[in-house]
C-alpha positions in Angstrom: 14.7 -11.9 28.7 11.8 -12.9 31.1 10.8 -17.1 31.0 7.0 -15.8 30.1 6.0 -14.4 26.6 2.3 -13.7 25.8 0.1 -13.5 23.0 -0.2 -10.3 20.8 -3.0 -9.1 18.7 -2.1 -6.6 15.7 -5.5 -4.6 14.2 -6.4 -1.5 12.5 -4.8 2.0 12.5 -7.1 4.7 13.1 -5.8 5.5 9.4 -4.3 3.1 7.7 -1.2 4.1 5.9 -0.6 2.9 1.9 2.0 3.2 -0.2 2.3 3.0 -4.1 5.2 1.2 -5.5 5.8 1.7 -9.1 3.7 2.8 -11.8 4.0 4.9 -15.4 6.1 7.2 -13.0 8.6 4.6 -11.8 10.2 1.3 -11.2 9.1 -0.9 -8.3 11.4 -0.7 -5.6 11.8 -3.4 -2.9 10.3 -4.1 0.5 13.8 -4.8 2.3 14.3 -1.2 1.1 11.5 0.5 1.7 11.3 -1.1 5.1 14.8 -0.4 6.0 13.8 3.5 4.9 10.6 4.0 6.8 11.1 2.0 9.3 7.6 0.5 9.6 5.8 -2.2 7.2 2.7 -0.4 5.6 -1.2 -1.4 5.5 -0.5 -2.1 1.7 1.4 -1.7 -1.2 0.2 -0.5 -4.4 0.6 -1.8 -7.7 -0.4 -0.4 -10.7 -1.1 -2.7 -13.9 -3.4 -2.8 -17.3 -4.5 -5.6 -18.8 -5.3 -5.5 -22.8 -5.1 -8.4 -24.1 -7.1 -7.9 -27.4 -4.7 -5.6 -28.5 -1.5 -6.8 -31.4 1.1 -4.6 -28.9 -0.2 -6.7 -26.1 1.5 -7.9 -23.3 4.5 -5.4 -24.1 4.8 -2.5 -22.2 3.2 0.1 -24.7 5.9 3.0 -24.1 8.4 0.5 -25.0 6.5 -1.5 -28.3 5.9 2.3 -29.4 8.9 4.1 -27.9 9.4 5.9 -31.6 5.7 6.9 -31.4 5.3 10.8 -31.3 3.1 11.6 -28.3 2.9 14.7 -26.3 0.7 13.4 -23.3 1.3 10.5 -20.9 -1.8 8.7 -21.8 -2.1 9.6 -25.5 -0.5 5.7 -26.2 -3.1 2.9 -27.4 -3.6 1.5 -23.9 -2.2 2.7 -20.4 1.7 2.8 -20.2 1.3 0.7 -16.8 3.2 -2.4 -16.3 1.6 -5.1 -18.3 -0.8 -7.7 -16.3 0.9 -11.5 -17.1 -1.6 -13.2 -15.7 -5.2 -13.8 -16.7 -6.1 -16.1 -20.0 -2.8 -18.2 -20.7 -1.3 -16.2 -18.3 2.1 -16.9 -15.7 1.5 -15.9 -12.5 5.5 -16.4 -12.3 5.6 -13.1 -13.4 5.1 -9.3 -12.9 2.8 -8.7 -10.3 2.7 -11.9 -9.1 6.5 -11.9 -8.1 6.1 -8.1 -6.5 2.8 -9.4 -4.7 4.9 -11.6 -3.3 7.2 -9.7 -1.6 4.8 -7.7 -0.4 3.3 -10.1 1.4 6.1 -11.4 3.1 6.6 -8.6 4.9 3.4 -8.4 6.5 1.7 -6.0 4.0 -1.6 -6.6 2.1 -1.6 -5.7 -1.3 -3.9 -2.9 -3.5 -3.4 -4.0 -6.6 -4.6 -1.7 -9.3 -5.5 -2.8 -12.8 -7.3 -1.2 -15.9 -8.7 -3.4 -18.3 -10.3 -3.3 -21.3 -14.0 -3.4 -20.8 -14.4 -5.3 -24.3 -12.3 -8.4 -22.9 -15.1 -11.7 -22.5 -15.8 -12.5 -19.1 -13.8 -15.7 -19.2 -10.7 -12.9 -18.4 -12.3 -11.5 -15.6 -12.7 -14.8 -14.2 -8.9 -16.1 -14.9 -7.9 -12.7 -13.2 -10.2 -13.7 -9.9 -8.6 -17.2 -9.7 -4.9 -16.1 -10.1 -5.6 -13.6 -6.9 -7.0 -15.8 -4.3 -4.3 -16.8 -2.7 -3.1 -13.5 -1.7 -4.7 -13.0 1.2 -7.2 -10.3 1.8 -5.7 -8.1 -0.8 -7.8 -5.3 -2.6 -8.5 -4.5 -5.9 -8.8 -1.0 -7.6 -11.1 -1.9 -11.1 -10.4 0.6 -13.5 -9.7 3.9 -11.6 -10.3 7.5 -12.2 -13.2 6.1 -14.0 -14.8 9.5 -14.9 -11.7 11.0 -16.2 -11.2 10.5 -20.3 -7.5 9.5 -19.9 -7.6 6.3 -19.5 -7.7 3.8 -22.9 -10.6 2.3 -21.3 -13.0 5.4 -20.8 -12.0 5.4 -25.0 -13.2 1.9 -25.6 -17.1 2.3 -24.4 -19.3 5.2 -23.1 -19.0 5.7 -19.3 -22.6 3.4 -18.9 -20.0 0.8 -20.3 -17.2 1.7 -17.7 -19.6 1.5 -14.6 -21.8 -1.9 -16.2 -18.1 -3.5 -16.4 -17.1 -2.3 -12.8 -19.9 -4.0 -11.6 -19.7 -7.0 -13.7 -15.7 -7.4 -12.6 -16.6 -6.7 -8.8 -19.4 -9.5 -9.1 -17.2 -12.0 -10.7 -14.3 -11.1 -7.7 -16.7 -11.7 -5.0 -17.8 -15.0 -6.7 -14.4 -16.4 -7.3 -11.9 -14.7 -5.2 -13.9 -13.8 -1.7 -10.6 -12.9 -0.4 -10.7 -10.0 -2.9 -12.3 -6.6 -1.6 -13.1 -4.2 -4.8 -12.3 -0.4 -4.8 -14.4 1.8 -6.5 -12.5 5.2 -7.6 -14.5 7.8 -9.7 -14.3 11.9 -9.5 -16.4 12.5 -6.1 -17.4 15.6 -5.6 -15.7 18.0 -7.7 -17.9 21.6 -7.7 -19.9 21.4 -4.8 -21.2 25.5 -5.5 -22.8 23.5 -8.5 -24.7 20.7 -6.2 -23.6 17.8 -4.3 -23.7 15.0 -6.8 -21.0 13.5 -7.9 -18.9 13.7 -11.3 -21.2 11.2 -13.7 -23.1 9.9 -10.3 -26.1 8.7 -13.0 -24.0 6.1 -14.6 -21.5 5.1 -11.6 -24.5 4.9 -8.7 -25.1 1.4 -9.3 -21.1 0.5 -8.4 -21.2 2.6 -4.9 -23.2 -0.4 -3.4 -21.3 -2.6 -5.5 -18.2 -2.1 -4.5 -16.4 -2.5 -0.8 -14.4 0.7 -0.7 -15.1 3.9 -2.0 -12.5 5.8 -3.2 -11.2 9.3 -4.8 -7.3 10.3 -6.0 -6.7 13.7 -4.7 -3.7 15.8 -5.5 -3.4 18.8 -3.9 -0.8 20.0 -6.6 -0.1 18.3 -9.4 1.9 18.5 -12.9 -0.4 16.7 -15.1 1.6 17.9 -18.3 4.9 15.5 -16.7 7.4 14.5 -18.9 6.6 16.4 -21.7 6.6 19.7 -20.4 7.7 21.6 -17.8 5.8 23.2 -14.9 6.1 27.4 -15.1 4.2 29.9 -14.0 1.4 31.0 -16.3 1.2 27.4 -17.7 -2.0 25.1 -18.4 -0.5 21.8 -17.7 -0.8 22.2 -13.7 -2.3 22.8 -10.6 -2.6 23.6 -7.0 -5.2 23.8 -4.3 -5.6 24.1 -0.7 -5.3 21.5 1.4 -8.6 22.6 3.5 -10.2 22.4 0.0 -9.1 18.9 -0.8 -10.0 17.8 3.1 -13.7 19.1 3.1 -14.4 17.6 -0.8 -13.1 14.1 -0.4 -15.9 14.7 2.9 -18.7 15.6 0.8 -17.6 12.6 -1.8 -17.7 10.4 1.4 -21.0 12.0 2.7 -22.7 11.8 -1.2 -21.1 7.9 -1.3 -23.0 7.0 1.8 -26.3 8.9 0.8 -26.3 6.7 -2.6 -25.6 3.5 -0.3 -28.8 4.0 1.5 -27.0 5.9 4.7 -24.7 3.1 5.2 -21.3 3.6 5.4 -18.5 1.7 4.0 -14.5 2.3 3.7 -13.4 5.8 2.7 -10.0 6.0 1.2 -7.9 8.1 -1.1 -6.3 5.9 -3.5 -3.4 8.5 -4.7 -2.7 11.4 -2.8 0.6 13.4 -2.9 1.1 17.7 -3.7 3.3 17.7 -6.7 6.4 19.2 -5.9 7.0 20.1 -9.6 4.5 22.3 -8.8 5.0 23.4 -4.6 8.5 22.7 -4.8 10.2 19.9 -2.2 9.9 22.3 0.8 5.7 23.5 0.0 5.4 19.8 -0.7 6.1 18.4 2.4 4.3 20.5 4.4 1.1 20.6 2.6 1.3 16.7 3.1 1.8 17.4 6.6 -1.4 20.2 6.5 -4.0 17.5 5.3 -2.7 15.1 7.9 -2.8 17.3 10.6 -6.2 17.8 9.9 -7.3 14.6 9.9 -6.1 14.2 14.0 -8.0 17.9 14.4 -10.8 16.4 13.3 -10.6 13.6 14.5 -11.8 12.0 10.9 -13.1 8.4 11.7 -14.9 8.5 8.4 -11.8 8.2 6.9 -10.5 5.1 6.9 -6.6 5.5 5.0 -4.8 6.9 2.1 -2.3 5.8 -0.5 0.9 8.2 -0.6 2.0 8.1 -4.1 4.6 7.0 -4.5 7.9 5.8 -2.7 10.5 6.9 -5.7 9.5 8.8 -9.0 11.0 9.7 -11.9 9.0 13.3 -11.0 8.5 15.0 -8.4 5.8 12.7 -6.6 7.9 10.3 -4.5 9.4 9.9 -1.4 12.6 9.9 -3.1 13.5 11.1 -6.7 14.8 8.4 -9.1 18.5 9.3 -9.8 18.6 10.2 -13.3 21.6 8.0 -13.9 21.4 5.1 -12.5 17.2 4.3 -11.7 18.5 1.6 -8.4 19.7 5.1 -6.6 16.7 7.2 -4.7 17.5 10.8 -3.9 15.1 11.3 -1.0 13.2 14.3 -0.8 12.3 16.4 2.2 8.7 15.0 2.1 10.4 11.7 3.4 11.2 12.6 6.7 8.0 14.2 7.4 6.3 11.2 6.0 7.7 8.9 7.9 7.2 11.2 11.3 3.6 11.3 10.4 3.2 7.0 9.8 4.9 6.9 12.9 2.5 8.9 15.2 -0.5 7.5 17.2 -3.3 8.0 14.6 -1.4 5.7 11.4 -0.1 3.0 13.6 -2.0 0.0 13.7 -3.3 -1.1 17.1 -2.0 -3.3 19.2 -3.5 -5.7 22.2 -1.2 -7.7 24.3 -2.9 -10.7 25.8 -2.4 -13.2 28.3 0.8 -15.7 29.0 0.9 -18.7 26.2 3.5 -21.5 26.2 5.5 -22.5 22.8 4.8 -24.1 20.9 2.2 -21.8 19.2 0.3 -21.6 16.4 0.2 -17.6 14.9 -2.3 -16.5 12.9 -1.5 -14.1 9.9 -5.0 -12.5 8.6 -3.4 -9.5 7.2 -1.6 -6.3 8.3 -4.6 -5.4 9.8 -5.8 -8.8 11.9 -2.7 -10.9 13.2 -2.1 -12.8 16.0 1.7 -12.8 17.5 4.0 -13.3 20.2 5.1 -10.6 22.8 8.4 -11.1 24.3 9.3 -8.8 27.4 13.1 -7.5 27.6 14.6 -5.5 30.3 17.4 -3.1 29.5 19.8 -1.7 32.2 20.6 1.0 29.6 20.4 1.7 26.3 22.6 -1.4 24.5 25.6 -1.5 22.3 24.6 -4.7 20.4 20.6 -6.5 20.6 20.5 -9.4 17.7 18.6 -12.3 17.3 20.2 -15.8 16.0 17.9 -18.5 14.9 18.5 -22.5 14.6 19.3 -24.0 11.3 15.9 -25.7 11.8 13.8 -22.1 12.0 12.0 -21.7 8.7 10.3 -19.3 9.8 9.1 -16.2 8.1 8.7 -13.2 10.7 8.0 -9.5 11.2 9.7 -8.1 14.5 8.9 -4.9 16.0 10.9 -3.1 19.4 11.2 0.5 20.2 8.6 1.6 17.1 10.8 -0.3 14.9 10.2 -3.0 12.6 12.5 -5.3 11.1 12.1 -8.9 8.5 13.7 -12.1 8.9 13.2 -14.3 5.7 13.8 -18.2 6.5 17.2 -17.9 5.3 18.4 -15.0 7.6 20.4 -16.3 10.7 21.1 -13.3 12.2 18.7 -9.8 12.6 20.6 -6.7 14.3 18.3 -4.6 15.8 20.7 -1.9 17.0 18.7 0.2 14.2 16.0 0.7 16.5 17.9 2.5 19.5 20.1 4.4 16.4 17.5 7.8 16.6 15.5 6.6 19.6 18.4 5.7 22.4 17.4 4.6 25.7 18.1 7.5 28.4 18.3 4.8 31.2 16.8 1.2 32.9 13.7 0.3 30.7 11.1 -2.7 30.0 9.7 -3.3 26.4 8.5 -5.8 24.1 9.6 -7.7 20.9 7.3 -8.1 19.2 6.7 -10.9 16.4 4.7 -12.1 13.6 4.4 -15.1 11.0 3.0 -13.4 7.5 3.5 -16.2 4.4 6.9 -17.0 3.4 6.2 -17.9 0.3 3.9 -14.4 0.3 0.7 -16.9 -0.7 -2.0 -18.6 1.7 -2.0 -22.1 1.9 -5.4 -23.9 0.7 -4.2 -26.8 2.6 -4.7 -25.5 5.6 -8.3 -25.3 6.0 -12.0 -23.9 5.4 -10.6 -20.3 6.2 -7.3 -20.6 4.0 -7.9 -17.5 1.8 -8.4 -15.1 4.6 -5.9 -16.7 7.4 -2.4 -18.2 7.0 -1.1 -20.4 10.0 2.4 -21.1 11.1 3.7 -22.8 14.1 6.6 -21.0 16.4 8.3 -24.0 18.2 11.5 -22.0 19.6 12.2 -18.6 19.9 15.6 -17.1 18.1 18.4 -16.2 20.4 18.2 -12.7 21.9 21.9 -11.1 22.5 22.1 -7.9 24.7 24.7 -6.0 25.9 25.3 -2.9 27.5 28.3 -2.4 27.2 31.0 -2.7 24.4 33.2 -6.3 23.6 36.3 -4.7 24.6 35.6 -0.8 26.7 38.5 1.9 26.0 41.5 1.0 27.8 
């Protein structure tokens, strides 16, 4: 290891990369996991919540309260069968999401949290909701999505004026009390564009384009909409599948007709959900139509698009990563689309960018704005050849909470770890010979909150102080070679 180590600044991807975590479709699964899977931390993790407090089922989960209820649609409960919202009025931020936000955060991901609410709940809700969020960092929040669909128990509760007034009413009362907080807007875009370029219900959702600080659509290229109470077969109604050029060019024109009804300024284009269903393209299709829109994207070179949301890491369908084992729902059954996912996150365009800087001197203090502004430590290594053992082995003293990166692989050390092997990195990408890199490292929250003690710019930037750097062990060679 060389004496010197230099500062390191982390920023955007020329995509950003989101995944979701957990919904109607499945159980959260955790970040040591998923990290140890992909091999990367993402942009964000998406949650998926509803809040409907005004209801006598409320805060149970409604597929469990009503589990003997007769329904034949996934949304055909009282309110969305989402995980239930804890916080809010009376509410324990001890609890489900808070806990998963957490976790998140401590390895150096944002979160997307999305929530539907009832649009009837008094504004004193809307404001305990901003105040349980702002200390989570720059974190984004998806109000009530799909909002010109007639799924949702909310779009049944008002007209979809009332949707759109209450979007904007909930976005106003985030950026008053929880800054931190940037809103996502997700309606239908543009849907028949032989029929015009508006968008679906653009009269009563305009006012929220310059409302809100991301625009968004959910685009499936396939998808089994009729899930778990039918299944997909040829000739059926319950399904779907386009082209991927198709979905491409109309989240464009949703982008393009987003701008126009900002007054030709642009903000944040992302797709909140986007997957092809493999009940419907099967596991092989599936992957590489996910591959097809991506691959477009670099063609294109698509710098109005600012990031997608894979859903979702493991499903109890056929939209994951991995398929929920049937028996036992802690076991993933990964799916072909994994590996091609996690080639894709890995190229150029999805990785966030990074800027090594000059020497520094320890101690330091690292900044943690999010995944995509930090402020870290680069640490050169030289390898004769590719090693038989590289761990770090920190001091009983080292609290600290760190993100490492080396040979385009990432790795998490809570406060509690003494020792991080990162042989896993040299596993599918050995060294062919003598070779120079980095190690790189970062402070997100340990606690996965921002601290308001620590200054005017708490709730965007959390602050930690490196004093000593862990132990680096590297050998070329094995303990004991073959006799």
């Amino acid at each position: 290891m060389s004496e010197k180590i230099y500062g390191i600044h982390m920023g955007k991807a020329k995509c950003a990369v989101d995944l979701g975590d957990g919904s109607e479709r499945g159980e959260y699964v955790n970040q040591d996991y998923i990290l140890h899977t992909l091999g990367r931390p993402h942009r964000s993790i998406s949650l998926m919540y509803c809040y409907y407090p005004l209801d006598k089922e409320w805060p149970g989960r409604i597929s469990e309260v009503m589990k003997d209820a007769e329904v034949s649609f996934q949304w055909d409960y009282p309110y969305d069968d989402y995980f239930t919202y804890k916080g809010g009025i009376n509410g324990n931020t001890d609890d489900e999401p808070f806990t998963y936000m957490r976790d998140v955060r401590r390895h150096g991901q944002d979160v997307t949290l999305t929530l539907t609410v009832d649009p009837n709940v008094p504004d004193e809700h809307l404001v305990a909701i901003a105040k349980d969020l702002r200390t989570f960092g720059r974190m984004m929040l998806r109000i009530n999505h799909e909002a010109t669909g007639n799924w949702f128990s909310f779009t049944k509760r008002t007209d979809y004026q009332g949707v759109a007034d209450f979007f904007v009413k909930f976005s106003k009362i985030i950026h008053e009390y929880a800054p931190n907080v940037k809103t996502i807007i997700c309606i239908g875009g543009v849907e028949h564009p032989e029929k015009g370029e508006e968008m679906e219900k653009e009269k009563e959702f305009a006012q929220c384009i310059p409302e809100a600080d991301i625009w968004s659509v959910d685009k499936y290229m396939a998808l089994h909409w009729g899930w778990p109470y039918d299944v997909a077969e040829r000739g059926g109604n319950s399904h779907s599948r386009s082209k991927v050029r198709d979905i491409y060019e109309l989240t464009k024109l949703s982008f393009e007709r987003y701008k126009f009804l900002n007054g030709g300024t642009a903000k944040p284009m992302v797709m909140s959900e986007f997957n092809a269903d493999g009940d419907v393209t099967g596991a092989y299709d599936q992957a590489d139509m996910v591959k097809e829109f991506c691959d477009i994207l670099d063609e294109e070179n698509a710098d109005w698009f600012s990031g997608f949301t894979f859903y979702q890491f493991r499903d109890r369908g056929r939209l994951g990563l991995e398929i929920q084992d049937p028996n036992n729902p802690d076991v993933g059954i990964p799916q072909p689309v994994l590996k091609t996912y996690k080639e894709i996150i890995h190229s150029e365009r999805f990785l966030p960018e990074m800027k090594q800087g000059g020497e520094i001197e320890l101690p330091i203090k690292l900044r943690w704005g999010g995944a995509e502004d930090a402020d870290g430590i680069a640490i050169p290594l030289h390898f004769e050849k590719n090693p038989h053992f590289c761990e770090l082995y920190f001091d009983d003293d080292d609290d600290g909470n760190y993100m490492f990166e080396i040979n385009g692989k990432w790795f998490y050390r809570s406060p509690a770890a003494k020792c991080i092997d990162l042989m896993s990195a040299f596993y599918d990408a050995p060294l062919s010979g003598e070779c120079d890199m980095t190690l790189k490292m970062f402070a997100p929250p340990a606690s996965g909150e921002n601290d308001p003690s620590q200054g005017d710019d708490w709730a965007e930037n959390y602050y930690y102080t490196v004093k000593k750097l862990p132990r680096i062990r590297i050998f070329c060679e094995p303990i004991v070679t073959k006799s």
